[in-house]
C-alpha positions in Angstrom: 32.8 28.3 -39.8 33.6 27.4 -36.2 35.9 24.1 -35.5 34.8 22.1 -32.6 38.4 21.6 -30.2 37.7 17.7 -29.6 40.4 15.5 -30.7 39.2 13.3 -33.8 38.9 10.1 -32.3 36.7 12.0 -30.1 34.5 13.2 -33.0 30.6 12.6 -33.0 27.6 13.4 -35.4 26.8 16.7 -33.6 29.9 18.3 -34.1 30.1 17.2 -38.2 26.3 19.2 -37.4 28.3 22.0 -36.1 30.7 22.7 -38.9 28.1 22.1 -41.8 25.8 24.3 -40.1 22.9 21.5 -40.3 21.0 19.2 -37.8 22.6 16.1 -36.5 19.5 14.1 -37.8 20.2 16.0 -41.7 24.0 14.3 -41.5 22.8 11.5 -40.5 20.1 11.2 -43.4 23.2 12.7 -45.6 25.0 9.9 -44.4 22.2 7.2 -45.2 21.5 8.2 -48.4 17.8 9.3 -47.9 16.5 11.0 -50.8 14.7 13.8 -48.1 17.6 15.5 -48.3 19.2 18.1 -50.9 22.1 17.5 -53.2 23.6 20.6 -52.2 23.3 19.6 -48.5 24.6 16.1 -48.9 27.5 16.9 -50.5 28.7 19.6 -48.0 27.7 17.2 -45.2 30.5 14.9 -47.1 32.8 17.5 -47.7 32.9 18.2 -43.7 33.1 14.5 -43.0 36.3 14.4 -45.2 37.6 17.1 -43.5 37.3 16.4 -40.0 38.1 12.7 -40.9 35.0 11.2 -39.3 34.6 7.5 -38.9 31.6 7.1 -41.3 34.2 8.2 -43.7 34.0 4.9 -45.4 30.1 5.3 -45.6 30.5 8.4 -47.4 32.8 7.0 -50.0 30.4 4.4 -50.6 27.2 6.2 -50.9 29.3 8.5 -53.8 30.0 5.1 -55.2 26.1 4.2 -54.7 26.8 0.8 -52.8 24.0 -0.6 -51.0 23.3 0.0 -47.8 22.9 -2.3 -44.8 19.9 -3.0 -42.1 20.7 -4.3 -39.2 18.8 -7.3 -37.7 19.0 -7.7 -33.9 17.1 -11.1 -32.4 17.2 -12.5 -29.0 18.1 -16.1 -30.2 19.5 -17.0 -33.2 19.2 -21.0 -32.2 15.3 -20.0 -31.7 13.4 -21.2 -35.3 11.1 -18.7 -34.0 13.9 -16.0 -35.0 15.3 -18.2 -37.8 12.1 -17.6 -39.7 12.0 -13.9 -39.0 15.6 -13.5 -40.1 14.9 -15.3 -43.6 12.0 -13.2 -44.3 13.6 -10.0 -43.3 16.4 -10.7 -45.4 14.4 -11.7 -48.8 12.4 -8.7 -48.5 15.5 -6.6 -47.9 17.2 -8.0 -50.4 14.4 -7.4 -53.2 14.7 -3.8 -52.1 18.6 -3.5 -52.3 19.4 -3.8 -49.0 22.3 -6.1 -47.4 21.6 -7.4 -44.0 23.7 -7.2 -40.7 22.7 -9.6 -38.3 23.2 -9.2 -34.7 22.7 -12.4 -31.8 22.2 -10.9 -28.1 21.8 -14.3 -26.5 19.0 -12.7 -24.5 22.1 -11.0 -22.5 21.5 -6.9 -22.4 25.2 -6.0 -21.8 25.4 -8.0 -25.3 22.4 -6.1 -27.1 24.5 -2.7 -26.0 27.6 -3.6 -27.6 26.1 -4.8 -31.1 23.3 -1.6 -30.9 26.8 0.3 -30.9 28.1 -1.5 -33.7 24.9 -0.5 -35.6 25.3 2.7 -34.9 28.9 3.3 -35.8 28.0 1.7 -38.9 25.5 4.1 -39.8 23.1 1.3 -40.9 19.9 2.6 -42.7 17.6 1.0 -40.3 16.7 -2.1 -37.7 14.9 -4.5 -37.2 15.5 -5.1 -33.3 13.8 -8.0 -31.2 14.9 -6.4 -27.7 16.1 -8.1 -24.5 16.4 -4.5 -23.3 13.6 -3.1 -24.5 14.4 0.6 -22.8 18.0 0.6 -24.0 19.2 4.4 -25.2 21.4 2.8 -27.9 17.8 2.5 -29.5 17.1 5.9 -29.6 20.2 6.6 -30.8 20.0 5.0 -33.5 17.0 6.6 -34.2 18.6 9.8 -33.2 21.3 9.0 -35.9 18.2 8.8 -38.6 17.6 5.2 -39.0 14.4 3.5 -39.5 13.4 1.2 -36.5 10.8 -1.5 -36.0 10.5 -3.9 -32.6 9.5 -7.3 -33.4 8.0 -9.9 -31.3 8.8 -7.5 -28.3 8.4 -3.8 -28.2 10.7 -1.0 -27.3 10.4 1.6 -24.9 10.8 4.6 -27.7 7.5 5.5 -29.5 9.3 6.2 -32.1 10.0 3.0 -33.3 7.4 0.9 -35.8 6.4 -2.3 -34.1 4.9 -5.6 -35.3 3.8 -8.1 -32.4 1.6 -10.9 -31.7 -0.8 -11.1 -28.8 0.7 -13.0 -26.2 -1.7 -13.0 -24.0 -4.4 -14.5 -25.9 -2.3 -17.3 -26.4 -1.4 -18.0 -23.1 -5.1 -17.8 -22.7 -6.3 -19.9 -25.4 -4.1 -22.9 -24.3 -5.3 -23.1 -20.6 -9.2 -22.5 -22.0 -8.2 -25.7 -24.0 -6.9 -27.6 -21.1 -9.7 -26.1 -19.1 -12.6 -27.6 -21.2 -10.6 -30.7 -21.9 -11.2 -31.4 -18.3 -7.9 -30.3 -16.5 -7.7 -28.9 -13.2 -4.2 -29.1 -12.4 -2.8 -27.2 -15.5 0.5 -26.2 -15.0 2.4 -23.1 -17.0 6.4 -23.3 -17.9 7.0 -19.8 -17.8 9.6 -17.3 -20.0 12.5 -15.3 -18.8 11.4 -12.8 -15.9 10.7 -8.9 -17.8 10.8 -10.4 -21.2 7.3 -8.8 -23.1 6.3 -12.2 -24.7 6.9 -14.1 -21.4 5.0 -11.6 -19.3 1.9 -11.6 -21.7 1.6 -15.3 -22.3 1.5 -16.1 -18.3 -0.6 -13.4 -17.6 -3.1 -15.0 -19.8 -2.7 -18.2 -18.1 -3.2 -16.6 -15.3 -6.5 -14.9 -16.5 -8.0 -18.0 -17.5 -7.1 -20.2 -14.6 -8.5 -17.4 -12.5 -11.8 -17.6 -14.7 -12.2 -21.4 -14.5 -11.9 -21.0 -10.8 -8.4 -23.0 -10.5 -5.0 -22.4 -9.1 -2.0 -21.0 -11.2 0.7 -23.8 -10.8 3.6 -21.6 -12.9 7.3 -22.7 -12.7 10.5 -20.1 -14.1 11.8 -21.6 -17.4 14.2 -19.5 -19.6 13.2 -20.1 -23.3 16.0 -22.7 -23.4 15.9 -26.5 -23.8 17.3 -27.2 -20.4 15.0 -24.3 -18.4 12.2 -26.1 -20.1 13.1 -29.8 -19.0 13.7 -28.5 -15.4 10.5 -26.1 -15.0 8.2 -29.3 -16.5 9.3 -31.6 -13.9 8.5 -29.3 -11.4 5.4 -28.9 -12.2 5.2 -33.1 -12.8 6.2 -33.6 -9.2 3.4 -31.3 -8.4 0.7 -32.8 -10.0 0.4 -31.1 -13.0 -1.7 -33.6 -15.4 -1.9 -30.7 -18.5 1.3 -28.2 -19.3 1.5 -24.9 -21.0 4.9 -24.0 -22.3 5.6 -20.5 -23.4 7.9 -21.5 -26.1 9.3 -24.0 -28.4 12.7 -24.4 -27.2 11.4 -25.0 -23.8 8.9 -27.6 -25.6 11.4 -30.0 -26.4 12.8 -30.0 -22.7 9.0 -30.4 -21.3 8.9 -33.6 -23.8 11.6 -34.7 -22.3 11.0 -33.9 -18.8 7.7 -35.9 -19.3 9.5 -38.6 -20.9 12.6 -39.2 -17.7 9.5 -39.1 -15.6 8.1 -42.7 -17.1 5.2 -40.9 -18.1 3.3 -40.6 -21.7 1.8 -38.0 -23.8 -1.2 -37.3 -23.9 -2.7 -40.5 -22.0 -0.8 -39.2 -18.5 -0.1 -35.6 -19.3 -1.7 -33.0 -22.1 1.0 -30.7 -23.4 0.0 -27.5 -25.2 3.0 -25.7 -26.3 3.2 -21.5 -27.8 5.1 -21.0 -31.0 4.5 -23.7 -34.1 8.1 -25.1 -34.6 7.9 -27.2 -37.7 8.7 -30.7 -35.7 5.5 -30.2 -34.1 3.9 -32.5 -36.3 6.7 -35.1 -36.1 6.4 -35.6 -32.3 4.9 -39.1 -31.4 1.5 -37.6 -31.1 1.6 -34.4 -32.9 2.0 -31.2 -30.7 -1.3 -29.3 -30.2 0.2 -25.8 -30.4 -0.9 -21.7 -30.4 0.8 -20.5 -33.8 1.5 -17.3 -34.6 2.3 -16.3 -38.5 6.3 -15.4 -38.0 6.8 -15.2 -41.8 3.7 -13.0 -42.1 4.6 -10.7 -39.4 8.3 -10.8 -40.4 7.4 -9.7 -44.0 5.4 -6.8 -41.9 7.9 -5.7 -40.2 10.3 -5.4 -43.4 7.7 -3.6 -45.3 7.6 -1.0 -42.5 11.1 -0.7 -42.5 11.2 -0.4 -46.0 8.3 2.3 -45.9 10.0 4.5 -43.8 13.3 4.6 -45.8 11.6 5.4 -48.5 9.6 8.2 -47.4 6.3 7.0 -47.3 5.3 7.1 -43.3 6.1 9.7 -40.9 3.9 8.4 -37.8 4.8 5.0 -35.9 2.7 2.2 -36.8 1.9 -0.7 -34.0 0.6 -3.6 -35.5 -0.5 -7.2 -33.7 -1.1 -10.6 -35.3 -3.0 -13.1 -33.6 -2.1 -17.0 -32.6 -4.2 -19.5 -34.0 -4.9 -22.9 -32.0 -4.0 -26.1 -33.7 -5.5 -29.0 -32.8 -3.0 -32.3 -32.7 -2.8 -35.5 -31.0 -1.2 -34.0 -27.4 -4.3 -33.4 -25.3 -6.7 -35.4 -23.8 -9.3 -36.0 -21.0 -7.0 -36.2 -18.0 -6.1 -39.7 -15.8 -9.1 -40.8 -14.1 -11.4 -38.5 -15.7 -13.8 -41.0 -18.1 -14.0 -43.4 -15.5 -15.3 -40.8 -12.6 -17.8 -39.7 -15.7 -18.5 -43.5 -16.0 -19.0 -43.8 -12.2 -21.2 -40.9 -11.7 -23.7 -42.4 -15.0 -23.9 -45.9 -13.2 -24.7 -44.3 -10.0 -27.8 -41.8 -11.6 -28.6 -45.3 -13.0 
């Protein structure tokens, strides 16, 4: 056998490859543990990362040891319940299956998502569950490349390789302006998600849909999924005239409350609020929150069980699969100001 001339800091999957006389994606599944591969092969694959003193060198030692191996769990937020919920689930069902979880917080920042996809990588994890801020990053299909399992969830990512479980954003955003609509708002404004975020994109071009349907005028302003974009977005659209809001998540709810609230004005008896996600405080507000809900523990279960399915062997094609909001009726919406008296008006008048 041929030995590659790079230094061994310098050492990378392709040239272990080289010397065992295999693929890079075989020593990578030699290196996860995936039963798809032969005895005999795994063990040479070791033998050469021995050798050449490789990083996963650790790894190896373990998998003779038969520790567990870890998934890695990327979100966007971790302050986000939204992600909080996904996390928990992901991690039960993991854990049931005798997996260990890594989890990873990008703070929506892609220079951030890069460093801990690297992480993921060098640590040879046996899959991911990745909610991207960078959906076309190529640490993604790296990782892939490297032989783990992936599946996008809430967002998708740009490699087709890669399982996805989301929720139909634009049917939310949708849903909440119909609601508004036929509650008798004109002026329904939209606090909007980060700019070339999946979820943000979908939910306002619903909005959008709608508004265009009902013959009214988008009134959108930039929030960024955070408490404080919220707040300032919401009393933008207040000073515009906005008598019903449509907030894209529940982070930016609780700044839209609050935004309502430093404005001297009440909900719902001066302004309707509709907000996407279903945090669980949304029935403690004073009125409840009338909110589009989407089943994060369902979908996170989902996305675990695909993961799971593909470590295992069972799949070989990429599954996509979507999981509708559902509109909850609370105490936040109303007729807007002026409404039932100009419906009073008009009745005296045909009198």
């Amino acid at each position: 056998m041929s030995r590659p001339s790079s230094s061994r800091a310098s050492l990378r999957i392709r040239e272990v490859a080289e010397v065992a006389g295999v693929s890079p994606a075989t020593v990578s599944r030699a290196l996860n543990g995936t039963a798809v591969v032969r005895q005999a092969t795994r063990e040479k694959v070791l033998a050469v990362v021995d050798e050449l003193g490789y990083r996963p060198n650790r790894v190896a030692g373990n998998l003779r040891r038969q520790q567990v191996q870890m998934i890695g769990v990327v979100v966007s937020d971790i302050e986000n319940p939204h992600f909080t919920q996904m996390v928990r689930a992901v991690e039960d069902a993991a854990y049931l299956k005798g997996y260990r979880v890594l989890l990873c917080n990008t703070d929506e920042a892609p220079a951030k998502q890069r460093e801990y996809l690297g992480v993921l990588i060098a640590e040879r994890v046996a899959g991911a569950v990745i909610s991207p801020t960078e959906p076309g990053a190529p640490e993604i299909g790296e990782l892939i490349d490297h032989g783990a399992a992936v599946v996008a969830f809430d967002r998708a990512v740009a490699d087709r390789r890669a399982d996805a479980v989301l929720a139909a954003n634009a049917d939310a955003g949708r849903l909440a302006t119909q609601h508004l609509v036929a509650t008798g708002h004109k002026r329904v404004g939209f606090v909007s998600g980060l700019l070339g975020i999946e979820t943000a994109a979908g939910r306002q071009a619903g909005y959008e849909e709608a508004m265009a349907a009902a013959g009214l005028p988008p009134m959108v302003a930039l929030g960024d999924f955070r408490v404080e974009g919220g707040r300032r977005a919401a009393a933008d659209l207040l000073a515009r005239g906005a008598s019903g809001l449509i907030v894209a998540n529940n982070l930016m709810a609780v700044g839209a409350l609050k935004s309502v609230k430093d404005a001297g004005l009440r909900v719902p008896a001066d302004v309707s609020v509709v907000a996407i996600d279903d945090p669980p405080w949304a029935e403690l507000t004073d009125p409840p929150l009338t909110t589009l809900a989407q089943p994060v523990r369902e979908m996170a279960v989902a996305a675990a069980e695909l993961l799971v399915g593909r470590l295992e062997g069972r799949r070989s094609r990429p599954k996509r699969q979507v999981f509708s909001f559902e509109l909850r009726h609370r105490g936040s919406c109303c007729r807007p100001p002026g409404a039932a008296h100009a419906r009073v008006r008009r009745s005296k008048n045909e009198l």
